[in-house]
Structures are given as structure tokens and as C-alpha cells.
PDB file with one MODEL, atoms N, CA, C and O in Angstrom:
MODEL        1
ATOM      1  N   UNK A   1     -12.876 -16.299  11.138  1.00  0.00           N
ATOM      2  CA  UNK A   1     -12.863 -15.002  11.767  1.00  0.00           C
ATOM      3  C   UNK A   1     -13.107 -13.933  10.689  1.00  0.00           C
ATOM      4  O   UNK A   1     -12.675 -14.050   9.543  1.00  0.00           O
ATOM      5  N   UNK A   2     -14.017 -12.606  11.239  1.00  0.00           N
ATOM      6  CA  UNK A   2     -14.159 -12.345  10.380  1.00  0.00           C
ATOM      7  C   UNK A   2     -13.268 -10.941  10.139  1.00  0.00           C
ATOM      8  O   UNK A   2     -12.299 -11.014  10.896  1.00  0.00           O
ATOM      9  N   UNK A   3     -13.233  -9.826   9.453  1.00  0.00           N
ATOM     10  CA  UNK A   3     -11.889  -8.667   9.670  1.00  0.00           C
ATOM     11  C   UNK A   3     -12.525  -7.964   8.727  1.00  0.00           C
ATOM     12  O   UNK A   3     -13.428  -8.373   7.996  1.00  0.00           O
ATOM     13  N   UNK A   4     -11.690  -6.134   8.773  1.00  0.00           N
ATOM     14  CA  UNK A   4     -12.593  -6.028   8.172  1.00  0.00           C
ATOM     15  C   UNK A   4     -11.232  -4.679   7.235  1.00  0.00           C
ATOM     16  O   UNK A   4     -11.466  -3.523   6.881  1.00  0.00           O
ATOM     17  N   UNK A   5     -10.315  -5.237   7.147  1.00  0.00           N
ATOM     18  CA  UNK A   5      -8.877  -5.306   6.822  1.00  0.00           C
ATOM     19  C   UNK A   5      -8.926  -4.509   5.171  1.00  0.00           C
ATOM     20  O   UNK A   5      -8.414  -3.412   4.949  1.00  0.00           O
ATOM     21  N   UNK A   6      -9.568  -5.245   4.263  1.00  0.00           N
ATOM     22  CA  UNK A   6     -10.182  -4.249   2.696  1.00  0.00           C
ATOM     23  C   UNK A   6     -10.575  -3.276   2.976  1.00  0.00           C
ATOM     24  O   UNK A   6     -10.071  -2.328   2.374  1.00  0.00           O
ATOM     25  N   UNK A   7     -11.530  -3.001   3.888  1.00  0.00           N
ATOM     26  CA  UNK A   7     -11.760  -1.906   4.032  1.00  0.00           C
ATOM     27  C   UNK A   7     -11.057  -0.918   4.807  1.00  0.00           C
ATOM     28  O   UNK A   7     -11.401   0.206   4.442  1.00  0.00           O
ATOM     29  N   UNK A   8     -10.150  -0.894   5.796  1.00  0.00           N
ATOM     30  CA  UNK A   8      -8.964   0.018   6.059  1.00  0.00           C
ATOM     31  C   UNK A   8      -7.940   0.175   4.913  1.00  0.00           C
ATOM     32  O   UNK A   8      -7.429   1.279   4.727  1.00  0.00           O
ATOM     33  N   UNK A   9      -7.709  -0.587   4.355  1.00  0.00           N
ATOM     34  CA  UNK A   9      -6.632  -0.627   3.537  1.00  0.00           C
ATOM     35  C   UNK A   9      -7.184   0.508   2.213  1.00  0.00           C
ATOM     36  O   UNK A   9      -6.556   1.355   1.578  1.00  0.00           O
ATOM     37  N   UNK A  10      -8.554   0.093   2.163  1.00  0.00           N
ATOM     38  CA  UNK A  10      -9.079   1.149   0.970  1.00  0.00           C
ATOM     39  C   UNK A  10      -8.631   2.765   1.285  1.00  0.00           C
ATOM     40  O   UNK A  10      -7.872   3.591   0.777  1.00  0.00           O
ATOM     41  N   UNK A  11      -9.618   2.698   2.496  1.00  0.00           N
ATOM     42  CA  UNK A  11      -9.382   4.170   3.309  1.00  0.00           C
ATOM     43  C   UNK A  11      -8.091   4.738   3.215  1.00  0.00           C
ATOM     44  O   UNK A  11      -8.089   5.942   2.959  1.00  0.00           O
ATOM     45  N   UNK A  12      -6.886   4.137   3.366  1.00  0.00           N
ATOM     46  CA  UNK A  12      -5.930   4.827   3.219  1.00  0.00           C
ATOM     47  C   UNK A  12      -4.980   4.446   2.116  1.00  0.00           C
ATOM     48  O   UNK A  12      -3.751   4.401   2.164  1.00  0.00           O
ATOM     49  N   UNK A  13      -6.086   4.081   0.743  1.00  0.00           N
ATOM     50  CA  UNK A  13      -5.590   3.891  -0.697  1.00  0.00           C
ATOM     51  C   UNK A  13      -4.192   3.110  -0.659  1.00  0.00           C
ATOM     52  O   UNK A  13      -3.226   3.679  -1.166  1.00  0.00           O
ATOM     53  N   UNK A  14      -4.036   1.929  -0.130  1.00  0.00           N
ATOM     54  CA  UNK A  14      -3.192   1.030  -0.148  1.00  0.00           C
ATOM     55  C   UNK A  14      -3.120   0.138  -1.112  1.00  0.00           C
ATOM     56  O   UNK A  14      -4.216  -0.415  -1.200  1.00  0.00           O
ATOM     57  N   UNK A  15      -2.125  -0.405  -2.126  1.00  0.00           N
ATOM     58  CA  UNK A  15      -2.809  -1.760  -2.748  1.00  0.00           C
ATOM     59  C   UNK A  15      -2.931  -2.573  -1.837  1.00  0.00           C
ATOM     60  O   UNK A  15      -3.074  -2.320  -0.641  1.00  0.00           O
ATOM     61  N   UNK A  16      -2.863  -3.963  -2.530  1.00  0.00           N
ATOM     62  CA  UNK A  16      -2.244  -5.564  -1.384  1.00  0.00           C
ATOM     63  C   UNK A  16      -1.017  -5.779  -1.214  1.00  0.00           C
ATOM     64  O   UNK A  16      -0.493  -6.399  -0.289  1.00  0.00           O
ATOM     65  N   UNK A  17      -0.265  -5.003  -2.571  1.00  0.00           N
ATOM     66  CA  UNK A  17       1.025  -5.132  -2.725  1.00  0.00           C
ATOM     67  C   UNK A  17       1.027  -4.059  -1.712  1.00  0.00           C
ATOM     68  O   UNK A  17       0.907  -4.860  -0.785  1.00  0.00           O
ATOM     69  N   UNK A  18       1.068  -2.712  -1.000  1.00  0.00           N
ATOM     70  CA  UNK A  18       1.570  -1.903  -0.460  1.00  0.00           C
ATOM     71  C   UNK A  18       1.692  -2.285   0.386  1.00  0.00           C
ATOM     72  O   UNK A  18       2.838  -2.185   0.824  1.00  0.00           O
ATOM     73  N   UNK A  19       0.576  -3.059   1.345  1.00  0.00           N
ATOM     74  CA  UNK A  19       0.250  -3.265   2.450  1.00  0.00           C
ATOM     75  C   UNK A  19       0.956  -4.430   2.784  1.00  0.00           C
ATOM     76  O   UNK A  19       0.969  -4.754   3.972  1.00  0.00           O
ATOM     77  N   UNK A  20       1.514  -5.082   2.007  1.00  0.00           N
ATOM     78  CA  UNK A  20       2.157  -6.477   1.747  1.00  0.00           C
ATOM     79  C   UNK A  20       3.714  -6.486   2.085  1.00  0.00           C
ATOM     80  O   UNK A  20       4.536  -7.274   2.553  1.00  0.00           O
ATOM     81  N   UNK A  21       3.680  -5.382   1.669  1.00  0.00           N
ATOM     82  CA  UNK A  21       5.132  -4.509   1.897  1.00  0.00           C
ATOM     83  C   UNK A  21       5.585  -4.055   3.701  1.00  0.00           C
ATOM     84  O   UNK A  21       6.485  -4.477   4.428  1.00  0.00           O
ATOM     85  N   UNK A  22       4.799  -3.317   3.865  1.00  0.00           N
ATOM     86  CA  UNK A  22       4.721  -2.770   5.549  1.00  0.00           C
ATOM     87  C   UNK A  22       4.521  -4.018   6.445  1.00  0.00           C
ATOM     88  O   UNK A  22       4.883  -3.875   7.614  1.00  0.00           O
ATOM     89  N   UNK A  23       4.071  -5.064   6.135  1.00  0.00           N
ATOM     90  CA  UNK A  23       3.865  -6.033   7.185  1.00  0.00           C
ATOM     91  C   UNK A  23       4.840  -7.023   7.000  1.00  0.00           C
ATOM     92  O   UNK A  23       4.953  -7.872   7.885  1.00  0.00           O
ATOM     93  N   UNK A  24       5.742  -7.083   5.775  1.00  0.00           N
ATOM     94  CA  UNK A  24       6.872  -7.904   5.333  1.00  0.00           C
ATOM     95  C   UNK A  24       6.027  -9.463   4.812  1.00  0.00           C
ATOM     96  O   UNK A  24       6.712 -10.486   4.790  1.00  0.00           O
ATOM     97  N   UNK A  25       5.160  -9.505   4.580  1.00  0.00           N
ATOM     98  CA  UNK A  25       4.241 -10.682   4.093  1.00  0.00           C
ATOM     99  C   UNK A  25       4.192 -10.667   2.446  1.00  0.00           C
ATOM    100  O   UNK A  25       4.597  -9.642   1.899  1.00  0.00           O
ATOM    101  N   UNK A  26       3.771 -11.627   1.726  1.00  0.00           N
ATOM    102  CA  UNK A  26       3.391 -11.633   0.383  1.00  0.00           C
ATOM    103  C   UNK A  26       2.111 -11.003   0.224  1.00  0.00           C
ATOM    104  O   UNK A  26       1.319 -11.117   1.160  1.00  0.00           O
ATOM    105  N   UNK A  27       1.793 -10.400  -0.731  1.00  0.00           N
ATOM    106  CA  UNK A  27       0.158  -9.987  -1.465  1.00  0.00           C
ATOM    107  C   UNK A  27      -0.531 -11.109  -1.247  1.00  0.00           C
ATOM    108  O   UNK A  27      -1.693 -10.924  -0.886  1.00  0.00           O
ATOM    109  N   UNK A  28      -0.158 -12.269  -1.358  1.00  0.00           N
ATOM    110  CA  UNK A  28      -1.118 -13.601  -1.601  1.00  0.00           C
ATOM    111  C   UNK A  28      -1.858 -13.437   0.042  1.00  0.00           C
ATOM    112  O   UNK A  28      -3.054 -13.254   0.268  1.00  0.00           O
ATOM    113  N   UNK A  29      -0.602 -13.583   1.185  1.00  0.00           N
ATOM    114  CA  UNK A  29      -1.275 -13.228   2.268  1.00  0.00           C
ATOM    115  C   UNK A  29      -2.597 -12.511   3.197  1.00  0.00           C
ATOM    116  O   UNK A  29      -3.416 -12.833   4.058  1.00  0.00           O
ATOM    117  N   UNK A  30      -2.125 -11.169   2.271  1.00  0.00           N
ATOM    118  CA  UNK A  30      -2.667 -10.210   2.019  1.00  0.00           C
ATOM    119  C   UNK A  30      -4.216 -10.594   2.105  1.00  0.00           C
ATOM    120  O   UNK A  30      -4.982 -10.707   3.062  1.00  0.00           O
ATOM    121  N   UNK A  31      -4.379 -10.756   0.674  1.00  0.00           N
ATOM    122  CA  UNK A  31      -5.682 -11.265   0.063  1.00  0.00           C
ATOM    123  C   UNK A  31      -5.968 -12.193   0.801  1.00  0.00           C
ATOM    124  O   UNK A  31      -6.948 -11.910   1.491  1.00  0.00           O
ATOM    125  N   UNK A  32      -5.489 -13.381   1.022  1.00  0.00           N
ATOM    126  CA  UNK A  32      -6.205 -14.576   1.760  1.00  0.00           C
ATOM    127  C   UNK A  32      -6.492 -14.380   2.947  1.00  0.00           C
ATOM    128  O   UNK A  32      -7.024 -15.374   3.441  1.00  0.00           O
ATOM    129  N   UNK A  33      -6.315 -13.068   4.020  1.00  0.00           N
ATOM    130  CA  UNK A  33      -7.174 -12.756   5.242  1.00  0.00           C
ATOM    131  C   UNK A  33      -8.156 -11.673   4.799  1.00  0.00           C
ATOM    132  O   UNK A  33      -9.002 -11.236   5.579  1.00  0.00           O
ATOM    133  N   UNK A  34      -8.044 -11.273   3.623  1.00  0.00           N
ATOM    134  CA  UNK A  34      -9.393  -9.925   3.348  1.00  0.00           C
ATOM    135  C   UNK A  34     -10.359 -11.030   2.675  1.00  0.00           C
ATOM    136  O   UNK A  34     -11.555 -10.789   2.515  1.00  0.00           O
ATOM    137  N   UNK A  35      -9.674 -12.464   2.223  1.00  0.00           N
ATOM    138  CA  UNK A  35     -11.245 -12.969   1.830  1.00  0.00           C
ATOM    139  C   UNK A  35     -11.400 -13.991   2.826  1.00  0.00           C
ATOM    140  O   UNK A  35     -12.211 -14.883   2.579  1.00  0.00           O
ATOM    141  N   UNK A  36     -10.490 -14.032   4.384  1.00  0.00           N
ATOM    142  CA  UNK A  36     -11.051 -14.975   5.381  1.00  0.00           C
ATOM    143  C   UNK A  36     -10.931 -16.129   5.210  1.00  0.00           C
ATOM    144  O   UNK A  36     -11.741 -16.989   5.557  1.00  0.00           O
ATOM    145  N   UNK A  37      -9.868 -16.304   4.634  1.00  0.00           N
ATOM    146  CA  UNK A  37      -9.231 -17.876   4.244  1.00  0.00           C
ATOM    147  C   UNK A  37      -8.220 -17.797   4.965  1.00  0.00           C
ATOM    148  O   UNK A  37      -7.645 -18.885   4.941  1.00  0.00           O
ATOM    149  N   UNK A  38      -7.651 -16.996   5.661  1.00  0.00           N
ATOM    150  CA  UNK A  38      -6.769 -17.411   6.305  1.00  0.00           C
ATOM    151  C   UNK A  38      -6.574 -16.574   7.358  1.00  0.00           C
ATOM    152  O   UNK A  38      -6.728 -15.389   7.062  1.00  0.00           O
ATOM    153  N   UNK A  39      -6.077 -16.957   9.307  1.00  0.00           N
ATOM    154  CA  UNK A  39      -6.339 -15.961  10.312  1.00  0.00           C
ATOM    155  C   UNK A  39      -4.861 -16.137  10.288  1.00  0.00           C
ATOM    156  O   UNK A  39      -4.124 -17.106  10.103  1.00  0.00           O
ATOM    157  N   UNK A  40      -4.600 -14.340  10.643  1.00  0.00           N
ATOM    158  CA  UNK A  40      -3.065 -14.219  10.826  1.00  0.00           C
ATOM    159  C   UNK A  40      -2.561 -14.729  12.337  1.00  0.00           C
ATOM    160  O   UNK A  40      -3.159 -14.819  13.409  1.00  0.00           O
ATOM    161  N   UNK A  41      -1.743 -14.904  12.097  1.00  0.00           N
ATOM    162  CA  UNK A  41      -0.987 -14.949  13.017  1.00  0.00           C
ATOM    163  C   UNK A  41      -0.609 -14.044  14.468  1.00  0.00           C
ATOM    164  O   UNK A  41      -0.021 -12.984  14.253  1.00  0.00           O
ATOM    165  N   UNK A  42      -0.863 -14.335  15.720  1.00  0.00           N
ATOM    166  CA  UNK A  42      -1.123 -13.011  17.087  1.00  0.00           C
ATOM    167  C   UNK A  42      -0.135 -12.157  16.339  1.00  0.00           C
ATOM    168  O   UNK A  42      -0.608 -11.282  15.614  1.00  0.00           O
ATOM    169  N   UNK A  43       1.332 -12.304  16.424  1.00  0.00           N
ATOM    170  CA  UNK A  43       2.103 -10.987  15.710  1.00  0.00           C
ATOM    171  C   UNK A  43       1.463 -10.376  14.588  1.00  0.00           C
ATOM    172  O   UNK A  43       0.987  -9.252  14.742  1.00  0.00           O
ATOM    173  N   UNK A  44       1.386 -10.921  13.542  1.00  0.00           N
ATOM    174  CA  UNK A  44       0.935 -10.540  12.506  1.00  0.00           C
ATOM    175  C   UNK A  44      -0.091  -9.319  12.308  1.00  0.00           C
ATOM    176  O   UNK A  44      -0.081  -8.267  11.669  1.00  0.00           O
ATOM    177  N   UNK A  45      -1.339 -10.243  13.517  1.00  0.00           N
ATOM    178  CA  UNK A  45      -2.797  -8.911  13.777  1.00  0.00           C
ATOM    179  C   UNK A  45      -2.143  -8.104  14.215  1.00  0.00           C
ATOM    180  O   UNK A  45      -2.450  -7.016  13.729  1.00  0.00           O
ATOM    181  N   UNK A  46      -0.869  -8.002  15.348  1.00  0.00           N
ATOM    182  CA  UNK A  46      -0.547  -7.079  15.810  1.00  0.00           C
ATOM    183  C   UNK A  46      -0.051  -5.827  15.182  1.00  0.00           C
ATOM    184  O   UNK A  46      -0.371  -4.666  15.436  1.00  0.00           O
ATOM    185  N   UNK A  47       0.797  -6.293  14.308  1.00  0.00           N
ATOM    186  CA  UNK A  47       1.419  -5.439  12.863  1.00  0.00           C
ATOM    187  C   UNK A  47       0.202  -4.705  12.205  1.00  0.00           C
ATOM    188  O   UNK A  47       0.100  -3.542  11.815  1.00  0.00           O
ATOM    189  N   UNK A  48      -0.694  -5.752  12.202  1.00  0.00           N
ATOM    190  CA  UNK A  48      -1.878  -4.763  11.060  1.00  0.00           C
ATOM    191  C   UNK A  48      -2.258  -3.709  11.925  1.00  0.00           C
ATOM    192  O   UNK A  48      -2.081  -2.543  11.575  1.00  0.00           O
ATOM    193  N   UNK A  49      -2.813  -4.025  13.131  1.00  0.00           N
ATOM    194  CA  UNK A  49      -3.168  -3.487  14.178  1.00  0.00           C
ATOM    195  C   UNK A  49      -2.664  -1.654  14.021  1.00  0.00           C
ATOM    196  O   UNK A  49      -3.295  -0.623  13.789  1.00  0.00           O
ATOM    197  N   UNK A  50      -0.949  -2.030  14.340  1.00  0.00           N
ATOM    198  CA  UNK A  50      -0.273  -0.978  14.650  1.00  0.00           C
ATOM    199  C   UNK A  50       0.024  -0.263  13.221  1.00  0.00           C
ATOM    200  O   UNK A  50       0.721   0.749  13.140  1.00  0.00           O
ATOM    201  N   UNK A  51      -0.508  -0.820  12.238  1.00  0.00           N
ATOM    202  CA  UNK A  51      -0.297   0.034  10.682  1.00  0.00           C
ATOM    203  C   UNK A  51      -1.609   0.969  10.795  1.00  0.00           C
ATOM    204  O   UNK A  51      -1.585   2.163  10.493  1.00  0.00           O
ATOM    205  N   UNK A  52      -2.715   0.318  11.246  1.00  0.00           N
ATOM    206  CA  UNK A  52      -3.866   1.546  10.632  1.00  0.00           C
ATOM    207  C   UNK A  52      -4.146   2.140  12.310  1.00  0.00           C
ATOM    208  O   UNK A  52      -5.048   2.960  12.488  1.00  0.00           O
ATOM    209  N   UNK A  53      -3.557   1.801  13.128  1.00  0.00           N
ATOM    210  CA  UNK A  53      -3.642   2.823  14.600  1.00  0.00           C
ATOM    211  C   UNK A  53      -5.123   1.814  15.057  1.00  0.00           C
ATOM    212  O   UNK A  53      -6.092   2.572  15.100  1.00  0.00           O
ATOM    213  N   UNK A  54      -5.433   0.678  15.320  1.00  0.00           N
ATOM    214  CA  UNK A  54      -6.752   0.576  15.780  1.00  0.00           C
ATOM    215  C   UNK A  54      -5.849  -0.889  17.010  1.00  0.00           C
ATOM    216  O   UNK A  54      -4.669  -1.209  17.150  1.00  0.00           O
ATOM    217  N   UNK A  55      -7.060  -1.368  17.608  1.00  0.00           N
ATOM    218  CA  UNK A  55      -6.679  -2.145  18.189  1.00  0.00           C
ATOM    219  C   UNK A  55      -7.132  -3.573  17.440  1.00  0.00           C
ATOM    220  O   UNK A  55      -7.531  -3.384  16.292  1.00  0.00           O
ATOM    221  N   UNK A  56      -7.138  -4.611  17.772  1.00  0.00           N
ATOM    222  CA  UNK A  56      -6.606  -5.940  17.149  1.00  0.00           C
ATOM    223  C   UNK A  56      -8.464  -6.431  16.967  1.00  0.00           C
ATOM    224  O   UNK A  56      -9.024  -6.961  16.008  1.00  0.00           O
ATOM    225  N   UNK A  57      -8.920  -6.072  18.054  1.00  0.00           N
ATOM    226  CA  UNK A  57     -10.430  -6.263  17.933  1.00  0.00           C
ATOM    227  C   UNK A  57     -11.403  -5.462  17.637  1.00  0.00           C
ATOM    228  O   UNK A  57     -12.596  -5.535  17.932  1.00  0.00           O
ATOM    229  N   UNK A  58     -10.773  -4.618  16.978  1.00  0.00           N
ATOM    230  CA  UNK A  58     -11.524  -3.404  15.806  1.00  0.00           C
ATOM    231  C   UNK A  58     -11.515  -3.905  14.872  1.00  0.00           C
ATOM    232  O   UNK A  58     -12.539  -3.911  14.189  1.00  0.00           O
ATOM    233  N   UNK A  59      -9.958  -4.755  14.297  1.00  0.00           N
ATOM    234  CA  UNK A  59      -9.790  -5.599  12.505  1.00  0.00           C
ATOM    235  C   UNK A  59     -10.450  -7.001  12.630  1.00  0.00           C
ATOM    236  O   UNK A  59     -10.978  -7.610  11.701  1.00  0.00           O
ATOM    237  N   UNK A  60     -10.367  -7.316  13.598  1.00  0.00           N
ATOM    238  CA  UNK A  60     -10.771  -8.604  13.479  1.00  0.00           C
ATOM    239  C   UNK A  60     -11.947  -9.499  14.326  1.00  0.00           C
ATOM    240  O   UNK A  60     -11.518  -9.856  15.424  1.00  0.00           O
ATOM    241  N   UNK A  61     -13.074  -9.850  14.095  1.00  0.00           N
ATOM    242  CA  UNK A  61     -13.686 -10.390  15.388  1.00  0.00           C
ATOM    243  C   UNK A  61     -14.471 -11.857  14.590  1.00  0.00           C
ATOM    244  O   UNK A  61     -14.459 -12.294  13.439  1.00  0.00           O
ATOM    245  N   UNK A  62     -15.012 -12.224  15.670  1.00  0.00           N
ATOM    246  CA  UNK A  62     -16.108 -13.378  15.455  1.00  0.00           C
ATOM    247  C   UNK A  62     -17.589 -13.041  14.864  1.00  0.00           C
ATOM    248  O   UNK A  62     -18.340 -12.156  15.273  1.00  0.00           O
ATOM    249  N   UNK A  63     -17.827 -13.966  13.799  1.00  0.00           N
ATOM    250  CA  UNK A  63     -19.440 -13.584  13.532  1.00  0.00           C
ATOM    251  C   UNK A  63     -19.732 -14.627  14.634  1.00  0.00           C
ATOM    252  O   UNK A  63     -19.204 -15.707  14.899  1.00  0.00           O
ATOM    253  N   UNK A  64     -21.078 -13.716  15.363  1.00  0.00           N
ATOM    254  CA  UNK A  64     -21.822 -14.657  16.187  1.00  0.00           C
ATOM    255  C   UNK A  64     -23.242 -15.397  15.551  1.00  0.00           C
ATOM    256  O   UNK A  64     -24.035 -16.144  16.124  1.00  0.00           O
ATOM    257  N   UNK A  65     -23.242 -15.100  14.727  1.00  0.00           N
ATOM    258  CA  UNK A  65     -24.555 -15.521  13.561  1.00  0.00           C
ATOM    259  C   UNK A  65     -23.670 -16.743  13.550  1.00  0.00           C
ATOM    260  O   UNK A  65     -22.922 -16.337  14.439  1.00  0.00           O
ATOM    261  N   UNK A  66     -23.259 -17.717  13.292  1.00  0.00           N
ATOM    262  CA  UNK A  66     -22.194 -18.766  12.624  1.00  0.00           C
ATOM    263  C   UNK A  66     -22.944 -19.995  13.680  1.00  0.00           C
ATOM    264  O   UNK A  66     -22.542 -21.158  13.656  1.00  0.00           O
TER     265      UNK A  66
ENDMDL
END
């Protein structure tokens, strides 16, 4: 799946650690869904979701090229 999660997080000058923080997750986490190694969890998107105000299929969708 693909997300597009680095780049919100930039926008509102977050580290991984910050953002790591607000969602109660590790940095490692963090990083391993901004490089798409790993899909969060339904709560989880939901949390990101409700941190940058978007809905769940704004951060995250399917490449249909694949």
C-alpha cells in the first residue's frame, strides 16, 4: 500500500520521533510505513488520519500500476 505519510509529516515539520510520539508507536514504526514496509494497523491509520485532519484514504491508497 502505498501512503503518502513523509510528506504530511514534513508539512507540518514533524520528526519520526515527534510523530512517533502522538500516535504512541516507536520511530522504527514510523519509518517502516513512510518506506511501505509495513501497513498500519485500521486503528493505527485511524490515529494518523485524525493527527493531520484528512481522511484514511487521502494517507493511504493502492497503486493500480502494480
Amino acid at each position: 500500500m502505498k501512503n503518502i505519510l513523509h510528506i504530511l509529516r514534513a508539512e507540518r515539520r514533524f520528526s519520526q520521533e515527534d510523530l512517533a510520539k502522538l500516535l504512541d508507536v516507536s520511530r522504527q514504526t514510523v519509518n517502516a510505513i513512510e518506506r511501505e514496509k509495513y501497513d498500519p494497523s485500521l486503528p493505527l491509520a485511524l490515529k494518523i488520519a485524525k493527527v493531520f485532519d484528512k481522511k484514511v484514504e487521502e494517507i493511504f491508497f493502492f497503486d493500480s500500476h502494480k
